[in-house]
N, C-alpha and C positions, 0 to 999 in steps of 0.2 A: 220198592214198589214200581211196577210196569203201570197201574192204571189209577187216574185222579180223577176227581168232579169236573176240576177244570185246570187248563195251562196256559201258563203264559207265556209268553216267547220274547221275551226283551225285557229288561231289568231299568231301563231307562225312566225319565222323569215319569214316562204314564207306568210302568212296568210294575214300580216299585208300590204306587197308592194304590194298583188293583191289587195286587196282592194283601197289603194289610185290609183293605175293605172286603175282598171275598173271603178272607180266613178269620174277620175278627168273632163272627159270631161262632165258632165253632166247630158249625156242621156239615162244612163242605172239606173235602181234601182238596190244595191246590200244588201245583208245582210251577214252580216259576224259574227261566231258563235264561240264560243271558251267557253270551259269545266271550265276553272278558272276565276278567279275573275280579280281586277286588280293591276297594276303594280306600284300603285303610293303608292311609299315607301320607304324611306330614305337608307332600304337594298338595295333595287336596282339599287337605282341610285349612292351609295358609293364604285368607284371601288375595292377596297381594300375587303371590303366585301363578293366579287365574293366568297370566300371561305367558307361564310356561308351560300351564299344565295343558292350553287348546292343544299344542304342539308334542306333546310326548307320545313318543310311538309306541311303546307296548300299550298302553290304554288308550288306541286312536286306534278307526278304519281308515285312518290316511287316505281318505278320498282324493281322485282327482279329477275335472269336470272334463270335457271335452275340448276341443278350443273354439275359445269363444270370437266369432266373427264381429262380433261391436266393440271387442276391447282388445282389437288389433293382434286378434288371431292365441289370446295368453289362452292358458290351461288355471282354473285357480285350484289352488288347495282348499279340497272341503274338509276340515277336522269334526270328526263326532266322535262321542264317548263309546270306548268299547269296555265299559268295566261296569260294576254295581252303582248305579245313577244312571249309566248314560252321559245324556250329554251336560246335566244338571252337575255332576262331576267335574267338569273342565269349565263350563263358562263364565259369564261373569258375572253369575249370582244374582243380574237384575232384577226386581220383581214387579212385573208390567204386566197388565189384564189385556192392553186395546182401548180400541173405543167402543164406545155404547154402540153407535151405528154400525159397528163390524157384524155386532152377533146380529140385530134387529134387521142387517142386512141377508145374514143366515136362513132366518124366519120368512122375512117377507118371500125368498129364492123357496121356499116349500118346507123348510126344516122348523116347523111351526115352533118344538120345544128348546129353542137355540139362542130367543132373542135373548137381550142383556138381565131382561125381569129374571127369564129363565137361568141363567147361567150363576148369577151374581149372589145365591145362596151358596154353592158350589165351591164357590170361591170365599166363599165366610167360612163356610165349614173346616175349608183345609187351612185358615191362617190364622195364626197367633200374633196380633200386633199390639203388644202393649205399649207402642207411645200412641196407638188410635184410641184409645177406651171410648164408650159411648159413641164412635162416628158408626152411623148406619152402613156405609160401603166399605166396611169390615170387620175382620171377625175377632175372636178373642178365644185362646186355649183350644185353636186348632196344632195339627202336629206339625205343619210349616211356620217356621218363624222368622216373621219380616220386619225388619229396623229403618230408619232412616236415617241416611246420610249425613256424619256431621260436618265431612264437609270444611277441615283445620286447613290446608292449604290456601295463604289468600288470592293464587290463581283463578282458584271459581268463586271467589266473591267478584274478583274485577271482572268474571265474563257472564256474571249474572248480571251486572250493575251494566254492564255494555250491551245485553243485548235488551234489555228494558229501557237503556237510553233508545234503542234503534226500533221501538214500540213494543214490544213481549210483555205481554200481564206478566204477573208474577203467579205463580201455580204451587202452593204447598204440601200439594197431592194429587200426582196425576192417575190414580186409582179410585181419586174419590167423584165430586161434584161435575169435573170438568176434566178434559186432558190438557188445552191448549194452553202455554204458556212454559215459562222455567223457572227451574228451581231447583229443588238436590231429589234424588232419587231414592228409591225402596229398596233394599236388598234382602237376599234370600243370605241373613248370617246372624249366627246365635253365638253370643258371648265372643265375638271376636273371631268365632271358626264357619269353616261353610258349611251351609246347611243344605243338603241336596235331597234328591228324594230317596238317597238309601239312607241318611241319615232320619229324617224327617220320619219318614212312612214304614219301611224295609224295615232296620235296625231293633226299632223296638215290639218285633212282629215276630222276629227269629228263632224265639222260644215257643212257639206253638204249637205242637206238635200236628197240628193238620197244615204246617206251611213249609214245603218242601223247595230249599232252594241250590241249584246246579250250575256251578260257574264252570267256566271252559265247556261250554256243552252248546256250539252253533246247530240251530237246527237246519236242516235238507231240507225238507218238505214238511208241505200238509199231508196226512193220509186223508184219502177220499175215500169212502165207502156208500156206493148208491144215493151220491148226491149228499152226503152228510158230513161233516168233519170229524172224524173220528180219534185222530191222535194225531201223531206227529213221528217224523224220523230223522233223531237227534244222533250227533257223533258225540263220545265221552271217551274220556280213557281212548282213543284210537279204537273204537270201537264204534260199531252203527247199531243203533238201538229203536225200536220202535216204542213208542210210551201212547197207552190209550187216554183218551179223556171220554167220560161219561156223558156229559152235559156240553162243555165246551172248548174251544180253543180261542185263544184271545191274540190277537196278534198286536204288539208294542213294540214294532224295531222302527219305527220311524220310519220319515220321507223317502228314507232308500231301502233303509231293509224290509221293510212292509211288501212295496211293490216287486222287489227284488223276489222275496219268497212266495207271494202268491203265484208269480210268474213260473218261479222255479215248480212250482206245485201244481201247475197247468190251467190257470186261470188266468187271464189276459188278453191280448191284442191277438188273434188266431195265428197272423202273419211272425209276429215276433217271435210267438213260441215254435210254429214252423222253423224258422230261420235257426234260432237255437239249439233244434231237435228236442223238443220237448211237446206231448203228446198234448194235445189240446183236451180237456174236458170240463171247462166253463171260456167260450168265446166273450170276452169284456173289454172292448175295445181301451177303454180309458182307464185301466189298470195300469200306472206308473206315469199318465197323462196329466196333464194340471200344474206341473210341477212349476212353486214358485218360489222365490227366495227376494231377498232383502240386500240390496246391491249399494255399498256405504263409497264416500269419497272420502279421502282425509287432506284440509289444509291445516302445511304447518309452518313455524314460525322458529327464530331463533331466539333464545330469550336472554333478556340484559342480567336478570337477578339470576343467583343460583338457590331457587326454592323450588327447583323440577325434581321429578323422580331420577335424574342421572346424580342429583346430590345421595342422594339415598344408599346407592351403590359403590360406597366406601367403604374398604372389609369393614372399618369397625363400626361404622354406623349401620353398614348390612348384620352386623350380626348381632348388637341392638335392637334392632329394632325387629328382628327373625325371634329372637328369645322373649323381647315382649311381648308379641303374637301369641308364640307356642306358650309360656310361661300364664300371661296374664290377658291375652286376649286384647291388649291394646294398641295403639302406638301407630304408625301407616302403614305396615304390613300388614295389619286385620284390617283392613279397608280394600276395596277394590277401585285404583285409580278413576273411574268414569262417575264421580260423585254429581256432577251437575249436566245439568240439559234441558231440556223437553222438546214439547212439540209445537212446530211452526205454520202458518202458511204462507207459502212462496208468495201467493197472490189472492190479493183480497177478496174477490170473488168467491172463495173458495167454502163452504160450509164447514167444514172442519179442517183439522193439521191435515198437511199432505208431507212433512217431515219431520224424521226426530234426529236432534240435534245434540252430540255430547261434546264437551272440553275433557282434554286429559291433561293434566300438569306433565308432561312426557312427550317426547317424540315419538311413539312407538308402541300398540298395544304388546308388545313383548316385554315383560317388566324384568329384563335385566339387564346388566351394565352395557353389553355387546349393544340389546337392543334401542337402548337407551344412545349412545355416540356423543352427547355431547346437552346441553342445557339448551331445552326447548319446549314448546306446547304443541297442541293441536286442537283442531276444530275438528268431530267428526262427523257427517249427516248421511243418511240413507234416504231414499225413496218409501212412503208406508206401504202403500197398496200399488204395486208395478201393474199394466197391465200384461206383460212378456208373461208366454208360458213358454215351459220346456218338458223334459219328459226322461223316465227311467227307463230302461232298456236291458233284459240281458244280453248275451251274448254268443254265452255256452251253456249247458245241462248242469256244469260243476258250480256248487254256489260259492266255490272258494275265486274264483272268478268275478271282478270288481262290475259292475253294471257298467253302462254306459251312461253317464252324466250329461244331459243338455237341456243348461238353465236356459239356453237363451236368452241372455241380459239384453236391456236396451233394444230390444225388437221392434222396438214401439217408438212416433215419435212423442209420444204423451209421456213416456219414461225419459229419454234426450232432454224433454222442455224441461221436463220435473229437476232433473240433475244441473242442470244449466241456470235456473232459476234457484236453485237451492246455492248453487257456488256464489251467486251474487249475493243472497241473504247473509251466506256465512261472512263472507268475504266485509260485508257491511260492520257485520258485530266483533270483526278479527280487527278492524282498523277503526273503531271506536275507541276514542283515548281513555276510557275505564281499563280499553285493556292493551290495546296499543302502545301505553306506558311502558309497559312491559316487555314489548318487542327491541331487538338488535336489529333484526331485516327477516324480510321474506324469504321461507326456503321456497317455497310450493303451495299453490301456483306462482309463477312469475307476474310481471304486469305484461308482458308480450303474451301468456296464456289467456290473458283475460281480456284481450283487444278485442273481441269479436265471440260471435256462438260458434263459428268454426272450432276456434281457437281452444275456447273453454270445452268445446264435444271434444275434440285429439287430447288435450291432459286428462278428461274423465276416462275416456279408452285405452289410456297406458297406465293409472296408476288404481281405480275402482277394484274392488275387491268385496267378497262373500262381506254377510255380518253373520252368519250361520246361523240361517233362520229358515230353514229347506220344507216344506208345507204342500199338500194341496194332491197328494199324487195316488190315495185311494179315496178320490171325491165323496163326500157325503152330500144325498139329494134326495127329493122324492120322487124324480124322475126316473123312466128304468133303464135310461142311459147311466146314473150314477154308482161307483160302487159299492157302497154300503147305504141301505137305507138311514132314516134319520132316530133309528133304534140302533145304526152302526153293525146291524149285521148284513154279512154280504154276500149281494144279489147271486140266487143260484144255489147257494151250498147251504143247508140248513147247521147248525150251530158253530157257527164261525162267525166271529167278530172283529173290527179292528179298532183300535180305542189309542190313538196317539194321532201327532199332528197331520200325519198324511189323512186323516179324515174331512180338516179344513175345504170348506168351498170355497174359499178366499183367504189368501193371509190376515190375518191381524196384523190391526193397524200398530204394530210394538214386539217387543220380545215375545216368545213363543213359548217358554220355560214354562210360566205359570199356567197360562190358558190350554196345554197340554194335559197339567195334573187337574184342573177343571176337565177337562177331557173324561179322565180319566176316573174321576169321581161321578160325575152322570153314569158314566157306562157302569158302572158296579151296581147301580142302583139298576140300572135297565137289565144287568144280568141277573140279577137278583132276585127280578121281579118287583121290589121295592117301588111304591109311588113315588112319583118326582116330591122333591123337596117345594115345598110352597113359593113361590114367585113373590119376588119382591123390586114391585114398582115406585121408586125413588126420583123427584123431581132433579134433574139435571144429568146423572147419569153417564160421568165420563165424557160427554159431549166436544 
């Protein structure tokens, strides 16, 4: 078939739940397109693994950012998934909404249908959490399935118990009532394997005969026909193909391939598509604009006991503990290292967390022996909501041609305080004797690092790095500066949509994972025509 009802153009965390939602009734034909291969691979599905799989190049776009002038001129590595999931394939399975006030933030900015009332059925709908039964902020026998952290290593009891010595409520669910506080975490992992959105959504969709899905197939362009979105011009087989859509085209490639293709397809900044050589026919200035991301520190430590993940990686306790995984779904390989954390605030003033905070029994989010070097932990905390924008950019006409990356980290002195304030918190609950017990010495920061905010700004600018959390850069508004209204379709072209995280008008206060396939699940209903799902106002609210 050359022509569908509707297509989708990225297989990723949003990719995958519009597809099962626009095909399950039926009566539409869809096709759904995605750059990479597929997903079925013992890396993928071994949570433990998450550590290698951000970094594998055949199913990565091996992004590289620009260089960044706050973190002493580095270039970082951006990984996102180039395969069936997306980036829900590679990461680390967290499963994090935000806060309440992110979306209420959304609504009040003009995106009326956005606040947390609105969003939070959304997000019932898509999850299956049978250790919540009966808690109103979630769901039960949807097709994502989310567990919670048990959590067997006693490194994150001593760094829970430390950071509640150093005042942290304690938080048994930062999805439900409230966020702030710590505790162990949500993940996105059924029976021990990972559960992504090809898994989840995709997978059991496959059979339908109105769901057509095309791997190795990058799309070129939008076709534009008189101001309409018409199809699409995809390569397969070393071939160029045009593919019609009836109704629509839904764009899912995320923070960079979103804006990257719109641009490619002559919607964008007038001057950029000049520069590129590509013909202008919708001028939107802030097409690839907004771009924001989640910028983490890591402090680590050397540790006395050997109960870190470099224990682990002993042939034969690695292949133990790899067969009870694959085997039987359990053991520390069906777990993903970042079992405990939450969220902080640097300064009490502050109305809600302004950081989120993880322990890893490890030196190193790369969970293998190399990455691993020797028996140790770490603290890790990001900034939630940066003010720094940065922006996408092409370059040239060819999409095989990487964008131009520039997050702009730390632009801001409000991101500097935030980061510098946050080293002290950690640094507080790292030398806390719940867990200070624990420690041999300091690797990182030193105490000469931490002499001063000079001192602690020069180690945040050589060693900061991505949490890969890239957001914000086909703004949704109801201003007609913004590019997708707050129905997600975009200003200027009549049936074109875009329904993944570049829609965000601000990051979420958290992982991106999940409130992407919220994302993703609205817009199916908005493409559908379908009523919004009934709102549901709940006292507390993530707060």
């Amino acid at each position: 078939m050359t022509e569908f009802d509707y297509i989708i153009v990225g297989a990723g965390s949003a990719g995958c739940v519009l597809a099962n939602r626009l095909s399950e009734d039926g009566r539409h034909s869809v096709l759904l397109l995605e750059a990479g291969g597929s997903d079925r691979s013992l890396l993928f599905r071994t949570p433990l693994l998450a550590g290698v799989a951000y970094w594998h190049r055949p199913t990565n776009w091996n992004y590289l950012t620009a260089p960044q002038t706050h973190l002493d001129g580095r270039q970082i590595k951006w990984p996102r998934g180039k395969v069936l999931g997306g980036s829900s394939t590679i990461n680390g399975m967290m499963y994090m909404r935000g806060n309440a006030a992110d979306y209420d933030g959304w609504a009040q900015a003009g995106c009326t249908d956005w606040s947390y009332a609105d969003v939070l059925p959304y997000f019932r709908r898509s999850e299956d959490a049978p250790g919540r039964a009966g808690d109103p902020f979630h769901g039960q026998g949807g097709a994502l399935r989310v567990t919670t952290a048990k959590g067997e290593n006693p490194l994150y009891r001593s760094f829970l118990d430390a950071g509640q010595a150093e005042g942290a409520p304690a938080n048994p669910d930062f999805n439900g009532a409230r966020q702030e506080g710590l505790g162990f975490y949500d993940f996105n992992i059924r029976d021990g394997r990972r559960e992504s959105s090809a898994t989840a959504f995709l997978r059991p969709a496959l059979n339908r005969p109105n769901l057509t899905v095309w791997t190795r197939a990058p799309v070129r362009r939008v076709i534009l026909t008189e101001g309409r979105a018409t199809g699409v011009e995809v390569a397969r087989w070393g071939q160029r193909q045009i593919v019609q859509a009836r109704h629509e085209v839904v764009l899912a490639g995320g923070a960079i391939n979103t804006p990257q293709l719109l641009q490619l397809s002559g919607i964008g900044p007038g001057d950029v598509l000049q520069k590129a050589g590509i013909p202008t026919l919708i001028d939107c200035p802030e097409v690839g604009r907004n771009l924001q991301d989640h910028l983490g520190v890591y402090l680590t430590y050397a540790a006395r006991d050997p109960v870190t993940l470099y224990a682990l990686f002993r042939p034969d306790r690695a292949a133990l503990a790899f067969a009870r995984a694959i085997l039987f779904g359990t053991g520390p390989a069906a777990a993903v290292p970042l079992e405990a954390g939450g969220f902080l605030r640097t300064r009490p003033d502050l109305e809600i967390p302004d950081i989120h905070i993880t322990f890893v029994p490890g030196l190193s989010l790369e969970t293998t022996q190399k990455g691993q070097g020797r028996h140790g932990y770490l603290i890790n905390f990001y900034q939630l909501r940066p003010d720094s924008r940065g922006q996408i950019t092409i370059t040239a006409p060819d999409p095989e041609v990487p964008p131009l990356i520039e997050p702009n980290y730390l632009a801001t002195e409000t991101d500097r305080r935030c980061l510098r304030d946050g080293v002290r918190l950690a640094r507080r609950i790292g030398e806390n004797p719940a867990l200070s017990r624990h420690k041999a010495r300091d690797l990182s920061p030193t105490e000469a690092d931490l002499a001063s905010d000079e001192g602690i700004d020069a180690w945040v600018r050589q060693g900061a790095n991505t949490i890969f959390h890239p957001t914000g850069t086909a703004r949704m508004g109801a201003d007609p500066g913004s590019v997708v209204d707050p129905e997600l379709r975009v200003r200027g072209v009549a049936g074109l949509r875009v329904a993944d995280a570049s829609v965000m008008p601000t990051i979420i206060g958290g992982n991106t994972s999940a409130p992407v396939m919220m994302i993703a699940e609205k817009a199916a209903d908005m493409i559908l025509g379908r009523p919004p799902l009934p709102r549901v106002d709940l006292p507390g609210a993530a707060g």
